[in-house]
C-alpha positions in Angstrom: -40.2 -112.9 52.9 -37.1 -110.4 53.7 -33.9 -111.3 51.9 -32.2 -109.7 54.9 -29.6 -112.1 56.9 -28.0 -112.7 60.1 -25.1 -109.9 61.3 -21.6 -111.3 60.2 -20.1 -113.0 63.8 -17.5 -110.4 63.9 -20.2 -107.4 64.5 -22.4 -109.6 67.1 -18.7 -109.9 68.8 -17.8 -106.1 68.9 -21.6 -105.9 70.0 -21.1 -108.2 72.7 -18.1 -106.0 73.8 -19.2 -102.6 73.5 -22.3 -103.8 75.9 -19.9 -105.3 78.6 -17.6 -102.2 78.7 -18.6 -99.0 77.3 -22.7 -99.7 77.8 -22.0 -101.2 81.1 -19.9 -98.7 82.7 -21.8 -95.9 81.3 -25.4 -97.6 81.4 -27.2 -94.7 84.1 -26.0 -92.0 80.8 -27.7 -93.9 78.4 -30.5 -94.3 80.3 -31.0 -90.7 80.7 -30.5 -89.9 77.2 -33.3 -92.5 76.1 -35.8 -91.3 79.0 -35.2 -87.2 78.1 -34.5 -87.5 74.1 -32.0 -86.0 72.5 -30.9 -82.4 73.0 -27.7 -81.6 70.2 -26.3 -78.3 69.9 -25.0 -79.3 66.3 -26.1 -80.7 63.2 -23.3 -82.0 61.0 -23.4 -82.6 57.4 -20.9 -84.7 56.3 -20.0 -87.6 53.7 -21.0 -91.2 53.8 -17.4 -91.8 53.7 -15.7 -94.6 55.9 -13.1 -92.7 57.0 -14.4 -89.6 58.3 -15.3 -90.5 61.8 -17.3 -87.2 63.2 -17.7 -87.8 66.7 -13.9 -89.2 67.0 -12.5 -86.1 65.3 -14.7 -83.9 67.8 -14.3 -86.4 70.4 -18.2 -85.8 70.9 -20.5 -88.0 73.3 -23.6 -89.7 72.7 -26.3 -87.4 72.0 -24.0 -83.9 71.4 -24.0 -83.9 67.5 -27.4 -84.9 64.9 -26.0 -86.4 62.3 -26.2 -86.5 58.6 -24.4 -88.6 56.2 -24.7 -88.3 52.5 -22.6 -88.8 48.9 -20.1 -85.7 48.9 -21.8 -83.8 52.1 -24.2 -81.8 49.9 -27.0 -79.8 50.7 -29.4 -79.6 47.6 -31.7 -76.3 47.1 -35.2 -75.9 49.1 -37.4 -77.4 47.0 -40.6 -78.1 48.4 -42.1 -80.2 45.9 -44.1 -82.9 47.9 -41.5 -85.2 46.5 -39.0 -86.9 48.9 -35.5 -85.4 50.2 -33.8 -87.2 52.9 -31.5 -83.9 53.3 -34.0 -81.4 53.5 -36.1 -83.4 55.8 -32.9 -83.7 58.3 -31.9 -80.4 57.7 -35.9 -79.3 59.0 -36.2 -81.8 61.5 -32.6 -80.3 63.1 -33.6 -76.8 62.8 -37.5 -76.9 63.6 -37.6 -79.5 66.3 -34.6 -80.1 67.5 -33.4 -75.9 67.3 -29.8 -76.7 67.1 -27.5 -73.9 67.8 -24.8 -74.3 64.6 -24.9 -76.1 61.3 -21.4 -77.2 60.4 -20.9 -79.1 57.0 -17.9 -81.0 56.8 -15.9 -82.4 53.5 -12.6 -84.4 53.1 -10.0 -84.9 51.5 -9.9 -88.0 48.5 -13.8 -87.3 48.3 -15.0 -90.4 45.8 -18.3 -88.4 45.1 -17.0 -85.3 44.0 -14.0 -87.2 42.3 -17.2 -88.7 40.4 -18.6 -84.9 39.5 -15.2 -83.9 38.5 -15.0 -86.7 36.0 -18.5 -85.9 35.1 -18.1 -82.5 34.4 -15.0 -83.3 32.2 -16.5 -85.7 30.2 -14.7 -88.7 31.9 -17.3 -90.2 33.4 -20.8 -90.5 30.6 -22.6 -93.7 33.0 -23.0 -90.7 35.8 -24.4 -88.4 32.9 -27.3 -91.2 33.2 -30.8 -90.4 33.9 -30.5 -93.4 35.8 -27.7 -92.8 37.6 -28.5 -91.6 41.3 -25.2 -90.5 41.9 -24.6 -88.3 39.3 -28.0 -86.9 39.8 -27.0 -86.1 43.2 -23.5 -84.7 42.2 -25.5 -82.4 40.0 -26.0 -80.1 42.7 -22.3 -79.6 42.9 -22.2 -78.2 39.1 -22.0 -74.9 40.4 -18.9 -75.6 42.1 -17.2 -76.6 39.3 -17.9 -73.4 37.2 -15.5 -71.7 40.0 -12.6 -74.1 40.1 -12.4 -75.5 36.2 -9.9 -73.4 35.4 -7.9 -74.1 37.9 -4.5 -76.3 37.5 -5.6 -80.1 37.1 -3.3 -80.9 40.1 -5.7 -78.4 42.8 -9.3 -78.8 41.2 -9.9 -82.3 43.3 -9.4 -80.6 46.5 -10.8 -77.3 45.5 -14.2 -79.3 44.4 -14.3 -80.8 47.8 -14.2 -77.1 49.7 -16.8 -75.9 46.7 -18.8 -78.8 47.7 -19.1 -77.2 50.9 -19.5 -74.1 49.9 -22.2 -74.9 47.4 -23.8 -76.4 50.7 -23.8 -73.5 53.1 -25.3 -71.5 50.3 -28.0 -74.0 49.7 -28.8 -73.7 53.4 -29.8 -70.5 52.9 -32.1 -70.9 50.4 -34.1 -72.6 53.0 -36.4 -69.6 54.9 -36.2 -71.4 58.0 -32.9 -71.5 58.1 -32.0 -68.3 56.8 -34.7 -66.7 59.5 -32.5 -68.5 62.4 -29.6 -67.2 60.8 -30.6 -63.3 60.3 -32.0 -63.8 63.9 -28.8 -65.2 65.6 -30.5 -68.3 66.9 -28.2 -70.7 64.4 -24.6 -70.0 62.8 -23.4 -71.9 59.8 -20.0 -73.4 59.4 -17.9 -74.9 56.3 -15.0 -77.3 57.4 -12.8 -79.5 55.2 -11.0 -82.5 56.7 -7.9 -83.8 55.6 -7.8 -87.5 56.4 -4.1 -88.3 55.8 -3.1 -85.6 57.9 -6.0 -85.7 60.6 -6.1 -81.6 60.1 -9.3 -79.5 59.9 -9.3 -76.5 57.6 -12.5 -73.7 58.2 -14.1 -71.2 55.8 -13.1 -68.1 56.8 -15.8 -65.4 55.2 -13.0 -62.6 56.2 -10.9 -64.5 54.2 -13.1 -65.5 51.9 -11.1 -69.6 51.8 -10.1 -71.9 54.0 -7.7 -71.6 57.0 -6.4 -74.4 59.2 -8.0 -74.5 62.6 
């Protein structure tokens, strides 16, 4: 037997609503989307974080972005080792069957995951250094970032990690031959956007630039 329970009241409540109002008035477009699938232009990358609410900052619709949440919005390396990647598995299911158009990966500002590789890479933090650890397993893909920003005043290296976190992503894309084919053939464009939460601003990589620039 599950160990799952009932959904707190609260959540059947909003439920409740949200079918009244925005399911009711809207129910012919969610028809449609459930009989013709989904059809997103976008996948986007970004952190399990509560705060960052995608298709609010975007103000996108039902069906215009495929998702994908993880610790710290990191894309590991193409590894295909028969073992199982949730990322990489999004990442080819965007790309090969669902041919979205761009790749955007987003990170934030106050980012608890790579606060936890910072503190990891500085010794602060030994449990993450754990083989058992899954977070600090994950946050060693962002080890590479760090390399770039640890000399860096202490004051700027938390939200330097967050834009190498990204960074270290869209170069991990790449190592992906699908990916990198779409790329070199124009049929997907990559982009690397940090989020600041407090201010509700959105900062993009500029390659030109080689850093970030508000939008």
């Amino acid at each position: 037997m599950h160990n799952a329970k009932l959904l707190p009241h609260y959540l059947v409540q909003r439920f409740h609503g949200w079918k009244a109002t925005t399911y009711s008035e809207n129910e012919s477009w969610y028809r449609r989307l459930a009989d013709n699938g989904q059809n997103p232009r976008a996948m986007v990358v970004s952190c399990c974080d509560s705060r960052v609410h995608v298709t609010s900052i975007f103000g996108a619709d039902n069906g215009e972005f495929f998702l994908h949440r993880n610790i710290a919005n990191l894309v590991p390396p193409y590894k295909p080792d028969g073992a199982q990647h949730g990322t990489s598995a999004a990442v080819e299911y965007a790309v090969k069957a669902l041919k979205v158009a761009h790749i955007i990966v987003l990170g934030h500002s106050s980012c608890g995951g790579v606060e936890g590789c910072l503190n990891m890479c500085t010794g602060r933090a030994p449990e993450l250094e754990e083989k058992t650890s899954f977070v600090g397993r994950w946050m060693d893909i962002l080890r590479p970032g760090y390399e770039n920003i640890k000399d860096m005043p202490e004051a700027e290296q938390p939200a330097a990690l967050e834009k190498e976190a990204v960074l270290v992503s869209l170069n991990n894309l790449m190592t992906f031959p699908f990916v990198a084919d779409d790329v070199k053939s124009g049929k997907i464009t990559l982009h690397g956007l940090w989020h600041d939460i407090g201010e509700g601003a959105i900062e993009q990589y500029s390659p030109e630039d080689n850093g970030f620039k508000p939008v």
